[in-house]
C-alpha positions, 0 to 999 in steps of 0.5 A, spaced: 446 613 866 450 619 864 448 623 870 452 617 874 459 618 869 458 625 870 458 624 879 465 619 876 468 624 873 467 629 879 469 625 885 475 624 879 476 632 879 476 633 885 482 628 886 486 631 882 484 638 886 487 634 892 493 632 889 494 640 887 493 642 894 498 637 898 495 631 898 500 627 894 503 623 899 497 620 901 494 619 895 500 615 892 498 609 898 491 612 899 485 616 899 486 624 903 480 623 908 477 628 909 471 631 913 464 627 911 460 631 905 453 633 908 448 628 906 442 630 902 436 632 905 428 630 903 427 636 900 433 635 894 431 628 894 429 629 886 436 632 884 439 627 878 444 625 883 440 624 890 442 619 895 438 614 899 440 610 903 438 603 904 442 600 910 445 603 917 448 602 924 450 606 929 456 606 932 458 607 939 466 607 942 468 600 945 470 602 951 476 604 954 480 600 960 486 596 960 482 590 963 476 590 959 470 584 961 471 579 955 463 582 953 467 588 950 474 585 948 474 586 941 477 581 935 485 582 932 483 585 926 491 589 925 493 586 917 486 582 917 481 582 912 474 584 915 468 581 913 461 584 914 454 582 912 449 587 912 442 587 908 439 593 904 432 594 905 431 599 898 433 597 891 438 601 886 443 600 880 449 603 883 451 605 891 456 608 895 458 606 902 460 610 907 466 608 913 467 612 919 473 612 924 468 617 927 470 615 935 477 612 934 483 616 937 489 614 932 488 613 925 485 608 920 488 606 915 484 600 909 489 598 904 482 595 899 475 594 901 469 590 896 462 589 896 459 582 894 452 578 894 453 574 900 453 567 900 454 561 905 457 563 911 463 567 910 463 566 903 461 570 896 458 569 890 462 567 885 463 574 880 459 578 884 465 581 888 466 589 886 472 594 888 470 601 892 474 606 891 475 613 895 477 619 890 480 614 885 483 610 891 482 603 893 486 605 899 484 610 905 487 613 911 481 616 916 484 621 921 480 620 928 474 624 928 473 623 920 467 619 915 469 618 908 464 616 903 466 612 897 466 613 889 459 610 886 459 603 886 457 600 881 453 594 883 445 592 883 443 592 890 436 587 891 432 589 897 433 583 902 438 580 898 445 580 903 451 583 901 459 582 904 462 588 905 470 586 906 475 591 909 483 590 908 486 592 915 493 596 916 498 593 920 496 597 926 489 597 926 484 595 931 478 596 932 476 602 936 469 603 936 462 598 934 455 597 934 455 592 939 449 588 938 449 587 930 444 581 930 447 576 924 454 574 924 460 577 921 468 574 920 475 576 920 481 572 916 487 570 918 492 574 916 493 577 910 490 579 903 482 576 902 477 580 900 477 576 894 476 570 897 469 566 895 470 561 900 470 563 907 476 557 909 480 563 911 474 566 915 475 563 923 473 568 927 466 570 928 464 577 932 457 580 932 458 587 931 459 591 925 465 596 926 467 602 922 462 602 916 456 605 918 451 606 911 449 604 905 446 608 900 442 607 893 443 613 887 435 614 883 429 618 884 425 615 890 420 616 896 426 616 901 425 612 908 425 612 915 429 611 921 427 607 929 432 610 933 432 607 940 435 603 945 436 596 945 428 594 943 429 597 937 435 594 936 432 587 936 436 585 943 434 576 944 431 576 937 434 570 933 442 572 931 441 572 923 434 572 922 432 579 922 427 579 926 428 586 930 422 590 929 424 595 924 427 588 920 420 586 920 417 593 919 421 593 912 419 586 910 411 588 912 413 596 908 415 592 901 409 587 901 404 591 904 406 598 903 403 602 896 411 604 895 418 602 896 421 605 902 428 604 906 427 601 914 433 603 917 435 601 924 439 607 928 438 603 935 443 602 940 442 597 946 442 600 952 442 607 950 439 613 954 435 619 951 438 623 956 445 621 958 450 617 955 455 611 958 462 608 957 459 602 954 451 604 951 453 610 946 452 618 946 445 620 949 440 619 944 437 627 944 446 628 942 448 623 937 440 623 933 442 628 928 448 624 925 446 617 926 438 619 924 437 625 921 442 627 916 442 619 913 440 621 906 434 621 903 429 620 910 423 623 911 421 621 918 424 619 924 420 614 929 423 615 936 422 610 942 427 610 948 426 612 955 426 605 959 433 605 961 433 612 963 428 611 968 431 604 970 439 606 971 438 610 976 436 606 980 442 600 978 448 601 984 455 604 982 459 598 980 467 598 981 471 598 974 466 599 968 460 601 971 456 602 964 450 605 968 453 611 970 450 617 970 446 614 975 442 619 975 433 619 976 430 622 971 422 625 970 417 623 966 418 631 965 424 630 964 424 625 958 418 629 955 423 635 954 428 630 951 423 628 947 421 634 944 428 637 943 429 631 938 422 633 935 425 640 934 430 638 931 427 633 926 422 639 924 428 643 923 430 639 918 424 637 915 423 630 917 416 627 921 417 624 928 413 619 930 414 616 937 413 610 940 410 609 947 414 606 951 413 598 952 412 594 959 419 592 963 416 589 969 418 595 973 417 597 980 411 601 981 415 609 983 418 607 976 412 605 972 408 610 975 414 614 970 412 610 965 405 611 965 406 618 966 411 619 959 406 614 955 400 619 957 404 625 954 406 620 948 399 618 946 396 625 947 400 627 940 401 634 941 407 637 938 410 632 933 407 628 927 404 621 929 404 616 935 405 608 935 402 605 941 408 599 942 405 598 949 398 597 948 401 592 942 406 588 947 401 588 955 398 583 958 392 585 959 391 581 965 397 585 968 399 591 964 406 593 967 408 586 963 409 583 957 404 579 954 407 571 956 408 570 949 411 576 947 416 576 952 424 573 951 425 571 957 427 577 961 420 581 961 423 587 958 425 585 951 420 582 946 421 574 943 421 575 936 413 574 936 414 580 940 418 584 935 413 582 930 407 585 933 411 592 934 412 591 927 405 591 926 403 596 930 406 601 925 401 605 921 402 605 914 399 611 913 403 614 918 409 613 913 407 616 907 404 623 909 408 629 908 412 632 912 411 637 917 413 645 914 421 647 916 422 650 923 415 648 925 414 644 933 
């Protein structure tokens, strides 16, 4: 406890710097923003005031174009209160929370953010609602470009048990940038002031995105966590809304009951990500934004990669008129995806961190693109180069026809899994694979 006074009156310190140093005018309505701190590594998980983070998303730019299809039209959110629900996968006593207007291209400007345990719908519990400061503010404004994350929080967080983050809007905000496909429900107000509403009567718009918060983290000593990042399979796309049945949700819940000790599952994925080229609609490429959304969250010492099927099929998607969210249409090689994957490897063993990778899993694909597929899960189940496989397309195949889904497992569209499906990823996983040490610094 005296280690966490001590990081208070710090972040207190440096307030008072900033008020030195020129940021008065901000400082008197809100928080200076300023460049996000490095997040700590595995290796200084053990100092007295490491990090670790319990729950994340990846945000991606909404795209831009005056007539947008209604699929990508963001909700009003300007003088608005914003509130989202997300779910921790790791305990701790305190917490910090980080907010981005990493995409956005004019500022953000939050007149007071809170925390509380969710309860029904839109509503918190009564007394369990937490103010979140920024430097000593309880207002900020974010540059474009720029992350800040907050003071302690001096709130218990429960694995499993959801919390609502809610978030005061400025009178010219608008949501710039989201994650799509956030899998649960979230809300906005009517005008005005409502973080500290407890009953969700002036919540009547619902969206299923998260927008500008991007991570969780608990304070204490722990075994840190892992990290999917991927394309719309870890995403858990057609999986039930609001239940939490992605593969990595899954995979948390399986880590908690079966698993020797407590450990974060953290969802990096982005639906219809690339690993090899970005898009208008479907975020950067996953080899150019892994270091940010993956590697650098504090207190993750192993990666699991698993993308591929969209770099293989858009190439084959015609250009469309408009927004064409398929561009680049370009044809990739199984040589081609196998250099990306290792450039990501590189980068993880140079921070320190072990990747696993996932084989790619069946999509009802022409032959000329499944012949990729097989060639790209050959490399994969070698394991040469990087610390561990998981075989998801043995898990999901039918037997009977192994370039599709086994009946059971498919959603519907022979490319995404049903919630059973997701489960059996989840249970491909090897536990032990999750436990190891990681790999020396620098090492391919």
């Amino acid at each position: 406890m005296q280690s966490l006074i001590r990081l208070c009156l710090a972040y207190r310190r440096l307030a008072a710097a900033l008020l030195a140093g020129g940021c008065a005018a901000a400082f008197s309505s809100a928080a200076c923003a300023q460049p996000p701190q490095p997040p700590q590594s595995p290796q200084s998980s053990q100092a007295p005031q490491a990090w670790h983070t319990s729950w994340s998303t990846a945000l991606q730019e909404i795209p831009r174009m005056a007539a947008l299809p209604p699929l990508y039209q963001a909700p009003p959110v300007a003088g608005r209160t914003v509130r989202q629900v997300i779910v921790p996968t790791l305990s701790g006593g305190v917490a910090q929370l980080r907010v981005s207007n990493r995409y956005g291209t004019r500022p953000l400007s939050i007149t007071r953010v809170s925390i509380a345990r969710s309860g029904a719908g839109a509503g918190i519990v009564p007394g369990s609602e937490k103010a979140v400061t920024f430097g000593g503010s309880g207002a900020l404004v974010l540059r474009p470009g720029m992350e800040m994350d907050s003071d302690p929080i001096p709130i218990a967080v429960t694995r499993g048990a959801r919390l609502a983050v809610s978030m005061v809007m400025g009178g010219d905000d608008a949501m710039q940038a989201w994650h799509r496909i956030a899998g649960r429900v979230n809300y906005v107000s009517s005008v005005g002031n409502h973080a500290g509403d407890i009953s969700e009567a002036a919540f009547k718009v619902r969206f299923t995105q998260y927008a500008w918060i991007t991570r969780l983290a608990v304070g204490g000593k722990g075994p840190g966590g892992v990290v999917a990042i991927g394309d719309s399979i870890t995403d858990g796309l057609r999986s039930t809304l609001g239940a939490d049945r992605s593969w990595p949700s899954v995979l948390a819940v399986r880590v908690a009951t079966e698993g020797s000790v407590p450990m974060a599952v953290l969802n990096a994925g982005i639906s219809g990500n690339r690993l090899l080229s970005g898009s208008p609609c479907y975020g950067d490429s996953l080899e150019s934004r892994v270091e940010h959304d993956a590697l650098a969250l504090p207190g993750v010492h192993t990666v699991i990669v698993q993308v591929g099927i969209n770099d293989i099929n858009f190439s084959a998607m015609p250009p469309r008129r408009g927004l064409d969210c398929d561009t680049p249409h370009t044809v990739v090689s199984a040589d081609d995806l196998v250099a990306g994957y290792r450039r990501v490897i590189a980068a993880a063993h140079h921070r320190g961190l072990r990747v696993l990778v996932g084989t790619l899993t069946p999509a009802a694909l022409p032959p000329d693109r499944e012949v990729v597929r097989q060639r790209v899960n050959r490399w994969i189940r070698g394991g040469q180069g990087f610390d561990g496989v998981v075989d998801f397309d043995k898990a999901l195949r039918d037997p009977g026809q192994p370039g599709k889904l086994k009946p059971s497992y498919d959603s519907g569209d022979h490319v995404h899994p049903s919630d059973a499906g997701y489960a059996a990823m989840a249970h491909a996983v090897p536990l032990a694979l999750l436990n190891g040490k990681p790999p020396p610094r620098g090492a391919m």
